[in-house]
The first five atom37 places (N, CA, C, CB, O) and aatype in JSON, in Angstrom:
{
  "aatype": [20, 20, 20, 20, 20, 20, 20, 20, 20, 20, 20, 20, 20, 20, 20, 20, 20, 20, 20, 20, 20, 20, 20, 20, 20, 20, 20, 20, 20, 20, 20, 20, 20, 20, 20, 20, 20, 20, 20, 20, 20, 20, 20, 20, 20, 20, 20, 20, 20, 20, 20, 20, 20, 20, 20, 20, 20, 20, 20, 20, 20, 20, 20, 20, 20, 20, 20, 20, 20, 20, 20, 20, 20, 20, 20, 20, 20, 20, 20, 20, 20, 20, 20, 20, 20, 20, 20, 20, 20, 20, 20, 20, 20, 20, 20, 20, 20, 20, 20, 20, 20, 20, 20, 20, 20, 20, 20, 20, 20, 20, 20, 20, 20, 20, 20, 20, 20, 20, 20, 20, 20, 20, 20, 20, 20, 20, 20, 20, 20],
  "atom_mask": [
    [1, 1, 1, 1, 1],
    [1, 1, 1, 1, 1],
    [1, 1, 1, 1, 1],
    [1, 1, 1, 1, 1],
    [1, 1, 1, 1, 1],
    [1, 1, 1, 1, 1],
    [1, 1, 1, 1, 1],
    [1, 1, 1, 1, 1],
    [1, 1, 1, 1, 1],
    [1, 1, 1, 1, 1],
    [1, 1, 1, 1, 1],
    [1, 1, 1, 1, 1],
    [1, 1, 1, 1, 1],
    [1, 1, 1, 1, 1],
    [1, 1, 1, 1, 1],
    [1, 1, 1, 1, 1],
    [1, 1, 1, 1, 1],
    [1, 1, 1, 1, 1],
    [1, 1, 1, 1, 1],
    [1, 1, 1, 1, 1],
    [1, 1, 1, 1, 1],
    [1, 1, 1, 1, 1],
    [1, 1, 1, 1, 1],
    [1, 1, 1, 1, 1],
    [1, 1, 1, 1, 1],
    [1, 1, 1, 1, 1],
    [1, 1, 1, 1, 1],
    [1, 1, 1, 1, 1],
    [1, 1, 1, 1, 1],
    [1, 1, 1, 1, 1],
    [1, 1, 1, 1, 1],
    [1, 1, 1, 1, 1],
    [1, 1, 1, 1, 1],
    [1, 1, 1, 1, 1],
    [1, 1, 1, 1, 1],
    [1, 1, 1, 1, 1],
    [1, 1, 1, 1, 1],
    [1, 1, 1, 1, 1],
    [1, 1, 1, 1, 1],
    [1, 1, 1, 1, 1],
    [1, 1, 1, 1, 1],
    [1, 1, 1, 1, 1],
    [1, 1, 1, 1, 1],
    [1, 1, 1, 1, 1],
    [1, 1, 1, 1, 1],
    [1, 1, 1, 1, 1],
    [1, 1, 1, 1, 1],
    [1, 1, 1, 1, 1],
    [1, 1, 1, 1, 1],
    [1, 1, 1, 1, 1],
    [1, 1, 1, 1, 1],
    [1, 1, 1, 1, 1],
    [1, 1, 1, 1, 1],
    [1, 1, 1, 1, 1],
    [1, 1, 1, 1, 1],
    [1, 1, 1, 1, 1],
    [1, 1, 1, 1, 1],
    [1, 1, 1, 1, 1],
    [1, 1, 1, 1, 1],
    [1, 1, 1, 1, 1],
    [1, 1, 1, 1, 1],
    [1, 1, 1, 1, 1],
    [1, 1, 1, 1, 1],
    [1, 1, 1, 1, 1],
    [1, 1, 1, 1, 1],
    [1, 1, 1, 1, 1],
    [1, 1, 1, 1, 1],
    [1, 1, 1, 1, 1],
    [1, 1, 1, 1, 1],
    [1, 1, 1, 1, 1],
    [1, 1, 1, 1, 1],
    [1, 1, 1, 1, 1],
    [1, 1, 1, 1, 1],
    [1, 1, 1, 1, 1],
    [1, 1, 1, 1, 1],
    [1, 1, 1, 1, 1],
    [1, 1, 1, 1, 1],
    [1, 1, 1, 1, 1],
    [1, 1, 1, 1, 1],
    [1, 1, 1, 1, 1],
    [1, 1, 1, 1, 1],
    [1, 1, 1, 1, 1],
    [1, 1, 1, 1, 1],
    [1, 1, 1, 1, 1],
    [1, 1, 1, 1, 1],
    [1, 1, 1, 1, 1],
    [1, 1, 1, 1, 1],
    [1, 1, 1, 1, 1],
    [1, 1, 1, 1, 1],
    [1, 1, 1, 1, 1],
    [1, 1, 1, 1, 1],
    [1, 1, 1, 1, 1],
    [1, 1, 1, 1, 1],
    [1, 1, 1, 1, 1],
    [1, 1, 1, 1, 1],
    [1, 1, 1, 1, 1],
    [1, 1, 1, 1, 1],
    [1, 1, 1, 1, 1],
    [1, 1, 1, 1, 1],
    [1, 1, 1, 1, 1],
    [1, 1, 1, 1, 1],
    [1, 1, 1, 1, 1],
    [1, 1, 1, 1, 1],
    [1, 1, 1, 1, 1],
    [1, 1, 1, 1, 1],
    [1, 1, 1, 1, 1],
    [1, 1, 1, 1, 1],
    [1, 1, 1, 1, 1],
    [1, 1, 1, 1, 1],
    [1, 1, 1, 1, 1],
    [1, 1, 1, 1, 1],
    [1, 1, 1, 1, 1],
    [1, 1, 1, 1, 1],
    [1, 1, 1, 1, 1],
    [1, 1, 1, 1, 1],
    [1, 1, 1, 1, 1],
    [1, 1, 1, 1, 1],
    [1, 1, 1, 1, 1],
    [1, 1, 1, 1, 1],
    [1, 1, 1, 1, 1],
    [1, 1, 1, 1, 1],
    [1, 1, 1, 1, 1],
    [1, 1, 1, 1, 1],
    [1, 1, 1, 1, 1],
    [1, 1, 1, 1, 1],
    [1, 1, 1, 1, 1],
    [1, 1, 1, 1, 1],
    [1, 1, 1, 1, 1],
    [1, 1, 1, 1, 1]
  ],
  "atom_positions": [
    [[62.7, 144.35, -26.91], [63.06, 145.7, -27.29], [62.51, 146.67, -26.26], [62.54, 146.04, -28.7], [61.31, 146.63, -26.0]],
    [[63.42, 147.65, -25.6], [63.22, 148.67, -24.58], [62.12, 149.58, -25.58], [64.85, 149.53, -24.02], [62.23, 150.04, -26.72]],
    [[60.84, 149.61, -24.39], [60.01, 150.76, -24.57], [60.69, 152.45, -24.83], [59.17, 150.7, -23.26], [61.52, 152.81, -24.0]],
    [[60.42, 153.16, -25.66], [61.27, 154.27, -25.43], [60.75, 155.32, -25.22], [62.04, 154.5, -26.27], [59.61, 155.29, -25.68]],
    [[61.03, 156.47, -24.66], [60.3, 157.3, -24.08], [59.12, 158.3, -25.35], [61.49, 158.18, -23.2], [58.33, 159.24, -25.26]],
    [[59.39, 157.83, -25.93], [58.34, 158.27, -27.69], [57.48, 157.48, -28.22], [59.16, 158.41, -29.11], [56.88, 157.66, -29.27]],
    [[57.38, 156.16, -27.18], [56.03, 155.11, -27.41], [55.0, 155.9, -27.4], [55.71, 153.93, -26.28], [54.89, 157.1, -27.14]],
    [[54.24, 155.1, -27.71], [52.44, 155.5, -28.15], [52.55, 156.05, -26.41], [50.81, 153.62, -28.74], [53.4, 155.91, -25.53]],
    [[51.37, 156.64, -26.48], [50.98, 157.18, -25.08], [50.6, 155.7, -24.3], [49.5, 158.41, -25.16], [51.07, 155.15, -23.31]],
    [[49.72, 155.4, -25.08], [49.02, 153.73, -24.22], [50.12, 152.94, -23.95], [47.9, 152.56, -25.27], [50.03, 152.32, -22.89]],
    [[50.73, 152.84, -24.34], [52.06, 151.48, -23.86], [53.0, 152.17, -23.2], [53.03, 150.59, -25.22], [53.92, 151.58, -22.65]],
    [[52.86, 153.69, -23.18], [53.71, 154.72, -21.9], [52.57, 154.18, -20.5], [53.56, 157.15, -22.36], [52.95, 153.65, -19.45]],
    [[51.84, 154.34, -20.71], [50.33, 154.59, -19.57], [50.66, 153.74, -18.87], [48.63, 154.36, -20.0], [51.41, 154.01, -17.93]],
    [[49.99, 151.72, -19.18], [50.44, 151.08, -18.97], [50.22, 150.08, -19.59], [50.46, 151.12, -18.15], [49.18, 150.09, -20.24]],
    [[51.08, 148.86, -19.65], [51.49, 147.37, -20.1], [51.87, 146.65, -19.44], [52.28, 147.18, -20.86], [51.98, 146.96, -18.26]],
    [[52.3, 145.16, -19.93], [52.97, 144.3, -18.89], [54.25, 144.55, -19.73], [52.38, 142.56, -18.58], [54.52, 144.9, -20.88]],
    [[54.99, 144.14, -18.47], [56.66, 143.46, -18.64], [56.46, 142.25, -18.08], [58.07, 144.24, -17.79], [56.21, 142.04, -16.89]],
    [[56.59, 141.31, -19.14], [56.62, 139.84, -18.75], [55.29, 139.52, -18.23], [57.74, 139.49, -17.66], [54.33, 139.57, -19.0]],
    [[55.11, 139.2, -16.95], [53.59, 138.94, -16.31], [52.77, 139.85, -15.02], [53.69, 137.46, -15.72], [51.83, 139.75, -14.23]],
    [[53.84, 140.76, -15.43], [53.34, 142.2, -13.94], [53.22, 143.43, -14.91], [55.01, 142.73, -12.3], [53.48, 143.57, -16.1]],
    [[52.86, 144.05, -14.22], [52.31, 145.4, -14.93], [53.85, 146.83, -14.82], [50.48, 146.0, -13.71], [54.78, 147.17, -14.08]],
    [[53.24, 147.19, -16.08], [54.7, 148.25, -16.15], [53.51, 149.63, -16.35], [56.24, 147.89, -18.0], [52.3, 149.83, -16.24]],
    [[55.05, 150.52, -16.76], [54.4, 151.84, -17.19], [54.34, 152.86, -16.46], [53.24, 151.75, -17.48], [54.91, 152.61, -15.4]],
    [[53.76, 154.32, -16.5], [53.35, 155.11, -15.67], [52.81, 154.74, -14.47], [52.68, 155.73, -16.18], [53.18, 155.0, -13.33]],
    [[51.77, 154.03, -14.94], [50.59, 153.25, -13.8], [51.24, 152.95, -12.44], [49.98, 151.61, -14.39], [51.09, 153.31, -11.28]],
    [[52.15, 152.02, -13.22], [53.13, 150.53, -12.47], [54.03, 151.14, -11.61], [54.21, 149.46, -13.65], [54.28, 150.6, -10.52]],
    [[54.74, 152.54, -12.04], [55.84, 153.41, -11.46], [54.97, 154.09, -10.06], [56.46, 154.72, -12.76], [55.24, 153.91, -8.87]],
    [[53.78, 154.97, -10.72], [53.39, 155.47, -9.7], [52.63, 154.79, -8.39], [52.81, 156.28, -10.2], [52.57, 155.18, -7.23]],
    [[51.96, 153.4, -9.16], [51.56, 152.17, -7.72], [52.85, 151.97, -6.8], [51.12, 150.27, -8.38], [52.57, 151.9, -5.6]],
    [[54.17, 151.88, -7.08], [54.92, 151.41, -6.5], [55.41, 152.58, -5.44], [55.76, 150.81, -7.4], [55.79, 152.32, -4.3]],
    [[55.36, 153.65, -5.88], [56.07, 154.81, -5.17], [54.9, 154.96, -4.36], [56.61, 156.2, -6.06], [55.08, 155.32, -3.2]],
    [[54.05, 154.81, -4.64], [52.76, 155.28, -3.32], [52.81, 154.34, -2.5], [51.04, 155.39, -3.72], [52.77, 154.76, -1.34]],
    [[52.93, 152.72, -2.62], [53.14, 151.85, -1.92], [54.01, 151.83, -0.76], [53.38, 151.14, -2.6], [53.75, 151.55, 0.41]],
    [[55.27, 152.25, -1.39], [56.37, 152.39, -0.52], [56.58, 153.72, 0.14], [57.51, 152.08, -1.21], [57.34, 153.94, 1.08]],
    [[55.88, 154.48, -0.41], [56.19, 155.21, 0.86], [54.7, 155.07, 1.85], [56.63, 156.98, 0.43], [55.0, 155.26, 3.03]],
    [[53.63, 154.86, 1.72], [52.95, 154.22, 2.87], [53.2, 153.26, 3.68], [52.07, 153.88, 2.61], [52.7, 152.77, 4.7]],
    [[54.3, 153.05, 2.83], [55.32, 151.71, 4.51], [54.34, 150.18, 3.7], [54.29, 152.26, 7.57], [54.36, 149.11, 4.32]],
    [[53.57, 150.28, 2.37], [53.2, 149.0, 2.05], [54.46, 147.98, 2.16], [52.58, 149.03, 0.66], [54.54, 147.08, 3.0]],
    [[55.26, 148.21, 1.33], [56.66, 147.7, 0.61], [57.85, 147.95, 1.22], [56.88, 148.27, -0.7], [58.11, 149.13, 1.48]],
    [[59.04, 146.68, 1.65], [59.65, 146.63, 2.12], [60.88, 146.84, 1.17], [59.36, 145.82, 2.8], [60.94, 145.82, 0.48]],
    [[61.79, 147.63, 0.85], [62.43, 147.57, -0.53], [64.11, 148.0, 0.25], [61.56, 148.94, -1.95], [64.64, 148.98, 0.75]],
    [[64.46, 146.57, -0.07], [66.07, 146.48, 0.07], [67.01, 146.45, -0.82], [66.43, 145.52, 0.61], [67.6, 145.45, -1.23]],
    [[67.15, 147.37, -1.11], [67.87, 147.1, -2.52], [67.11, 146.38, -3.78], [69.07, 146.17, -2.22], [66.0, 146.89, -3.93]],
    [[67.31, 145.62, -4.49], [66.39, 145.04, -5.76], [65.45, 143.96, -4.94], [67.47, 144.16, -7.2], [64.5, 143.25, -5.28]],
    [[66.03, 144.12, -3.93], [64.46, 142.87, -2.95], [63.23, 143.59, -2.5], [64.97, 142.08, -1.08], [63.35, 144.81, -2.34]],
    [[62.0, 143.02, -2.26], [61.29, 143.82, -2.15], [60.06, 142.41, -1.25], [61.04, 144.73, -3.73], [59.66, 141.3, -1.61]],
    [[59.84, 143.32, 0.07], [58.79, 142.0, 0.96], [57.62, 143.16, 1.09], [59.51, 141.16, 3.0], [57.77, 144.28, 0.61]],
    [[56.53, 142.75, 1.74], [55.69, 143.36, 2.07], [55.68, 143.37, 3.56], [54.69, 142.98, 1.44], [55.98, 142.38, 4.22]],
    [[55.27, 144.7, 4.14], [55.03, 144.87, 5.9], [53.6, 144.25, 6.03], [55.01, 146.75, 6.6], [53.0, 143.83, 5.04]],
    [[53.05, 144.21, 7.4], [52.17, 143.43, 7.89], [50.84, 144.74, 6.91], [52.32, 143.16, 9.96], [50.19, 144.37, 5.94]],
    [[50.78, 145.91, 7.4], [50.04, 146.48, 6.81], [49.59, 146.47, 4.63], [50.59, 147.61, 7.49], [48.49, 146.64, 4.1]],
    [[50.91, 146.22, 3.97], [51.01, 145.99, 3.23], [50.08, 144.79, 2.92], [52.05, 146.08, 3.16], [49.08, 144.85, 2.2]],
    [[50.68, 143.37, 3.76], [49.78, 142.2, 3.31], [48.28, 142.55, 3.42], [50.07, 140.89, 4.22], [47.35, 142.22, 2.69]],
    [[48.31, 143.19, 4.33], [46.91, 143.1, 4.47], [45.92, 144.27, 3.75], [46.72, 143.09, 5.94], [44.78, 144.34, 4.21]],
    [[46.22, 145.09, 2.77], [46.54, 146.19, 1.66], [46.02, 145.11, 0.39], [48.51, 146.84, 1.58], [44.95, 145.01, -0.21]],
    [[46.97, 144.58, 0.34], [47.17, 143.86, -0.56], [45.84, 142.62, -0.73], [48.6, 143.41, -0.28], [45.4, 142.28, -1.83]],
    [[45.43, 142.14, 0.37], [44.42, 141.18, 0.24], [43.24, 141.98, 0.07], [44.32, 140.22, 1.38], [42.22, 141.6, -0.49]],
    [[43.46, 143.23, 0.65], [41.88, 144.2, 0.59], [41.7, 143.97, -0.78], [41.86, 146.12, 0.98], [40.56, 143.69, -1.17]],
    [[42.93, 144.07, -1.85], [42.91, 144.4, -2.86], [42.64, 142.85, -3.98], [44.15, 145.29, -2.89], [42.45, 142.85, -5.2]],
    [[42.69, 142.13, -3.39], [41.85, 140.4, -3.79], [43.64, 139.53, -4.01], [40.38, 140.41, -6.13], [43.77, 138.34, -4.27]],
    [[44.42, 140.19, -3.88], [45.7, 139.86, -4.8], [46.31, 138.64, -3.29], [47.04, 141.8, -5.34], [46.7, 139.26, -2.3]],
    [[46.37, 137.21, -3.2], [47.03, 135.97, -3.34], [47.99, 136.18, -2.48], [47.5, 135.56, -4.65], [48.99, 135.55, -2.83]],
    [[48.18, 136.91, -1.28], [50.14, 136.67, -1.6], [50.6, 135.51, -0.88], [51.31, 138.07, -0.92], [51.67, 134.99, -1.18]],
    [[49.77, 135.0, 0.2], [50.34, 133.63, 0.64], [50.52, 132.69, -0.92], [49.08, 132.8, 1.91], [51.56, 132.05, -0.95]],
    [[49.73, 132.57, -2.04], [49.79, 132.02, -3.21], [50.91, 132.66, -3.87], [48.57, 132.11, -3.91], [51.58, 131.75, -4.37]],
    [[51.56, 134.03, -4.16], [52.38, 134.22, -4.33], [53.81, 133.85, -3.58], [52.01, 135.02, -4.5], [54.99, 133.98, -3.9]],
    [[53.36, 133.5, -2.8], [55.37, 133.58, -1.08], [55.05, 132.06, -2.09], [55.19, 133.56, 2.21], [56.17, 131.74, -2.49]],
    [[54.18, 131.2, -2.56], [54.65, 129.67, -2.63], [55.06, 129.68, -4.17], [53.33, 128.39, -2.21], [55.39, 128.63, -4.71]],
    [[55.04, 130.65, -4.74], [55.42, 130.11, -6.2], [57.09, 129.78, -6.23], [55.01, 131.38, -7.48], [57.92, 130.18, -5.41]],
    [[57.25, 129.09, -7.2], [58.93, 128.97, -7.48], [59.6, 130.17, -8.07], [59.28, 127.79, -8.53], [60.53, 130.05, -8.87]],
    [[59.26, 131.0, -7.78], [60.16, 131.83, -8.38], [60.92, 133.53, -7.6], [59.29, 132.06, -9.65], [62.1, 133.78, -7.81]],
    [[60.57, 133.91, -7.26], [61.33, 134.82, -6.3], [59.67, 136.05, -5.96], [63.17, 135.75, -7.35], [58.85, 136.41, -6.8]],
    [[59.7, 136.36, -4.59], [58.01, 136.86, -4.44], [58.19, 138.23, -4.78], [57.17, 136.71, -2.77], [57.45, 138.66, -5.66]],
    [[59.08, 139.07, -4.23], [58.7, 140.23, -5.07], [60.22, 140.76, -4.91], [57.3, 141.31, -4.5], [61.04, 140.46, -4.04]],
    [[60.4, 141.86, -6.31], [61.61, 142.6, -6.54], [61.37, 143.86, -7.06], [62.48, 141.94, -7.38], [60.23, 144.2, -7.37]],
    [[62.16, 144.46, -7.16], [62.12, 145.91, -8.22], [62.41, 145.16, -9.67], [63.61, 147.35, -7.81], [63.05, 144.13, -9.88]],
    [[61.62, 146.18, -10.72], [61.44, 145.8, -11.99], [62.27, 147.42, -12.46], [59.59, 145.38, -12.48], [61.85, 148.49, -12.04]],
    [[63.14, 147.33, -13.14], [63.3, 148.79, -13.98], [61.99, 148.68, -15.39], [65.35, 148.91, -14.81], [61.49, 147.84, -16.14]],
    [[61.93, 150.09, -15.09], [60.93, 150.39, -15.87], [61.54, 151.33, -17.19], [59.84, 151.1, -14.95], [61.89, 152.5, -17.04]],
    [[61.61, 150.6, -18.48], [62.1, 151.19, -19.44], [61.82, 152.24, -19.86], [62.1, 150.69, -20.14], [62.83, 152.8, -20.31]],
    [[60.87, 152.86, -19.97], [59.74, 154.03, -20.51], [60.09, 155.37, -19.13], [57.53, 153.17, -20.44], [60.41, 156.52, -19.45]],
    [[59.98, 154.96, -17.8], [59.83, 155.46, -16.71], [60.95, 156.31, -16.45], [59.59, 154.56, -15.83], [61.05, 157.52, -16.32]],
    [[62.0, 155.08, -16.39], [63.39, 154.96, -15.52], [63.2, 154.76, -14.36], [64.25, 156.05, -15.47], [64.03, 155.25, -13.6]],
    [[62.08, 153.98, -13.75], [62.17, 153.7, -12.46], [61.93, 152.85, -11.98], [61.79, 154.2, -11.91], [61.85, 152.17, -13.01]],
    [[61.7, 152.12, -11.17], [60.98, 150.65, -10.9], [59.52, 150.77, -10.73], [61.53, 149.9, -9.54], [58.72, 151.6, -10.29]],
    [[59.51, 149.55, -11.27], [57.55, 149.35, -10.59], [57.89, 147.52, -9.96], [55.6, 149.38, -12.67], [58.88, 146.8, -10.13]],
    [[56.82, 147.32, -9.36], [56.98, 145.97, -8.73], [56.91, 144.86, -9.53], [56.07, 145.75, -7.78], [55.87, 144.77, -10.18]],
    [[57.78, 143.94, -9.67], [57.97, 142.96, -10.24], [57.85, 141.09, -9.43], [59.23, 143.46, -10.74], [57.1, 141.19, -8.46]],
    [[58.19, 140.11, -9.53], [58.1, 139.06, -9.29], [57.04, 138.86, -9.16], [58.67, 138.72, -8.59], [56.21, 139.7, -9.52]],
    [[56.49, 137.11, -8.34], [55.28, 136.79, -7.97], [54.33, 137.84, -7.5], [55.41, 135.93, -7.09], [53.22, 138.01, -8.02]],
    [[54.67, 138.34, -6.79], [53.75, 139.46, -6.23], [53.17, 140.51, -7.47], [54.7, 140.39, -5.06], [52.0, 140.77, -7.74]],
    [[54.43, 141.02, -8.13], [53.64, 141.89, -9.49], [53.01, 141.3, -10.26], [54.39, 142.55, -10.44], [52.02, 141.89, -10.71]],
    [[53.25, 140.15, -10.66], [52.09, 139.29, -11.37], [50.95, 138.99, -10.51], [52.61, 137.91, -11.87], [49.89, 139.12, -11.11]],
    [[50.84, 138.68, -9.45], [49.36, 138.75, -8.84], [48.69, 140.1, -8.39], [49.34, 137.91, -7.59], [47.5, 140.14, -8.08]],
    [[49.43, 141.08, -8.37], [48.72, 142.61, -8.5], [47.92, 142.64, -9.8], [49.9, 143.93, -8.57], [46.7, 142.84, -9.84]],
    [[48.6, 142.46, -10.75], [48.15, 142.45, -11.91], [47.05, 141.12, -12.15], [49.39, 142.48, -12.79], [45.9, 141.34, -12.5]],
    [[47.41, 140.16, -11.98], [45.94, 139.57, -12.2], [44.69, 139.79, -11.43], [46.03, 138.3, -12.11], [43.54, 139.53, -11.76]],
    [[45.17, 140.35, -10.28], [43.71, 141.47, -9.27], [43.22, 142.25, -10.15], [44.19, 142.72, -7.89], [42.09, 142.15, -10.61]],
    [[44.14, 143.16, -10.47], [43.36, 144.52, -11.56], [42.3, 143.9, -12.42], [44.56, 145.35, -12.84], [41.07, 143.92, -12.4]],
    [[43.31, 143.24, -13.29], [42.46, 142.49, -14.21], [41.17, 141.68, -14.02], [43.18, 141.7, -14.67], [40.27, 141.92, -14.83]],
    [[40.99, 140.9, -13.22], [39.85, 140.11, -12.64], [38.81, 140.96, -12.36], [40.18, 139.36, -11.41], [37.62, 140.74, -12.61]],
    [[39.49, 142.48, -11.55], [38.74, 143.63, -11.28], [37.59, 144.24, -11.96], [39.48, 144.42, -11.26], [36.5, 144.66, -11.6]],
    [[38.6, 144.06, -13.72], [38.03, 144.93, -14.97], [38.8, 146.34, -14.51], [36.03, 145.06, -15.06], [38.57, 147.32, -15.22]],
    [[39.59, 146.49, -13.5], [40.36, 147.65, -13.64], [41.35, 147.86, -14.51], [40.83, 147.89, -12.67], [42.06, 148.81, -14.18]],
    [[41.57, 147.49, -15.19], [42.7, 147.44, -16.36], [42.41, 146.16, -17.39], [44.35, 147.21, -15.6], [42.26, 145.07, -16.84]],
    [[42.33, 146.19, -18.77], [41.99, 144.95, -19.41], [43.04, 145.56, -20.78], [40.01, 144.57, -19.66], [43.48, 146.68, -21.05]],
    [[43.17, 143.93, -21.56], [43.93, 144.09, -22.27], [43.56, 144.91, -23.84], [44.36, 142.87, -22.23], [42.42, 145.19, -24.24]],
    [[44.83, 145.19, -24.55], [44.56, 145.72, -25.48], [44.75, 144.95, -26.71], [45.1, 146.73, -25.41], [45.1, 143.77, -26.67]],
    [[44.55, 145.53, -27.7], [44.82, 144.55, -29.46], [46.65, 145.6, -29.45], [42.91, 145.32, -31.68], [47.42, 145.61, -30.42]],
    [[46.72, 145.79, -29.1], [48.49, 145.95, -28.95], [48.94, 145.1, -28.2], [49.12, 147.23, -28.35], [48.29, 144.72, -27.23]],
    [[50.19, 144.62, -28.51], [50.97, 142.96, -27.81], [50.71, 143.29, -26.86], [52.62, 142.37, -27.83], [49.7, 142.72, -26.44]],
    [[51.44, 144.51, -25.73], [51.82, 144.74, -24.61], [50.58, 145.9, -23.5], [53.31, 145.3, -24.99], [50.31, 145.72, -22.31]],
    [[50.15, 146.82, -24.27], [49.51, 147.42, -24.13], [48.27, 146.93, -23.26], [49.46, 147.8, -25.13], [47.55, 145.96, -23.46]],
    [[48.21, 148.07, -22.03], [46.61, 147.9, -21.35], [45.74, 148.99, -21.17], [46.61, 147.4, -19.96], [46.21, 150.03, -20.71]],
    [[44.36, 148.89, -21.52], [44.0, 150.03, -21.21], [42.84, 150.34, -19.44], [43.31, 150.35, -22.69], [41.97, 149.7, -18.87]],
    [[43.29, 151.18, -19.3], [42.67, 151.39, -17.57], [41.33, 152.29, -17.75], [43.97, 152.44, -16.33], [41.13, 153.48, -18.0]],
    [[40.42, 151.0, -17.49], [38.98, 151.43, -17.64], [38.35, 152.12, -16.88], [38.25, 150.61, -17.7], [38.9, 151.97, -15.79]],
    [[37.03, 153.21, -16.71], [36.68, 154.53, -16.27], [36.52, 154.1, -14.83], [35.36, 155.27, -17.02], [36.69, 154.99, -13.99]],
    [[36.27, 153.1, -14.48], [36.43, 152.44, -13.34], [38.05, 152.01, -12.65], [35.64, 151.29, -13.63], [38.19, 152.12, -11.43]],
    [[38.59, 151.79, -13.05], [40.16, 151.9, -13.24], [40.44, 152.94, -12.19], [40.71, 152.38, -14.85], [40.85, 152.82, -11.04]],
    [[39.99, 154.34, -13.11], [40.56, 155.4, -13.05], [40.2, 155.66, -11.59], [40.19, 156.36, -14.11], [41.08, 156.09, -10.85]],
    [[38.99, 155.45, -11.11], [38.88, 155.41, -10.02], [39.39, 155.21, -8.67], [38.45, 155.1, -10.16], [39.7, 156.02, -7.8]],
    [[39.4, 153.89, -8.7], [39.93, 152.8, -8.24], [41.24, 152.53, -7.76], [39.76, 152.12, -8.99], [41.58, 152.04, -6.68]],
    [[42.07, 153.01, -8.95], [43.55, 152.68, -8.86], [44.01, 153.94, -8.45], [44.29, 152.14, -10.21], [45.07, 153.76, -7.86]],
    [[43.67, 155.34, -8.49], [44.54, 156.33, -7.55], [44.18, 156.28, -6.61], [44.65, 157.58, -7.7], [44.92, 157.18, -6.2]],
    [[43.31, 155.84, -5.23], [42.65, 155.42, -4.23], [43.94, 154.8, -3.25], [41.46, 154.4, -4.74], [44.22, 155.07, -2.09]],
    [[44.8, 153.54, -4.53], [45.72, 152.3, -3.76], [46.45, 153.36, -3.06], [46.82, 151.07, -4.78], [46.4, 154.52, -3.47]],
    [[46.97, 153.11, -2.28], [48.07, 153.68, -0.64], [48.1, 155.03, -1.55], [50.27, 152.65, -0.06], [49.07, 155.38, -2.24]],
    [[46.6, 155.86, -1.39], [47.08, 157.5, -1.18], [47.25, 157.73, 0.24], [45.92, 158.68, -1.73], [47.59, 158.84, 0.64]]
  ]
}
């Protein structure tokens, strides 16, 4: 069921879709990304530039472990709540298990719901300002 723009604030903020992170959060990581030239975004494909990878490892997140999974490494995700994309595939799932490992974002007693801890807050507007 599509998030709708009258969700709780917290599951607006952010959540997962599937195993990557959605939401406000998820929308605005992606747009800062790409336009710092992190993210390579071709249409619904999405690679990372050399600066990016190496962005990305500052940030603890796998991606040679991500390029090997079976499943496609990174794409645009529409974001139901947003209307916009945030990063999806292997790659959005290993962003998201960085945060997490971080303690920058941990889960909530809501299915989907995450909440972004005071350290978080920090932390995560910092990524490609």
């Amino acid at each position: 069921m599509p998030v709708s723009r009258t969700a709780p604030p917290a599951l607006r903020q952010a959540r997962t879709c599937y195993d990557h992170l959605a939401g406000e959060l998820a929308v605005g990581l992606f747009e800062r990304m790409k336009h710092a030239g992190w993210l390579l975004v071709d249409g619904n494909a999405v690679d990372l530039s050399g600066d990016g990878t190496q962005a990305m490892a500052r940030l603890g997140v796998d991606v040679q472990g991500a390029r090997r999974k079976r499943r496609q490494f990174a794409c645009t995700c529409p974001d139901w709540s947003e209307r916009k994309p945030h990063l999806g595939g292997a790659l959005g799932a290993a962003l998201l298990g960085s945060l997490l490992e971080r303690g920058w974002v941990e889960a909530t007693r809501e299915s989907r719901a995450l909440r972004v801890t005071p350290r978080g807050q920090r932390e995560i507007v910092g990524i490609a300002a």
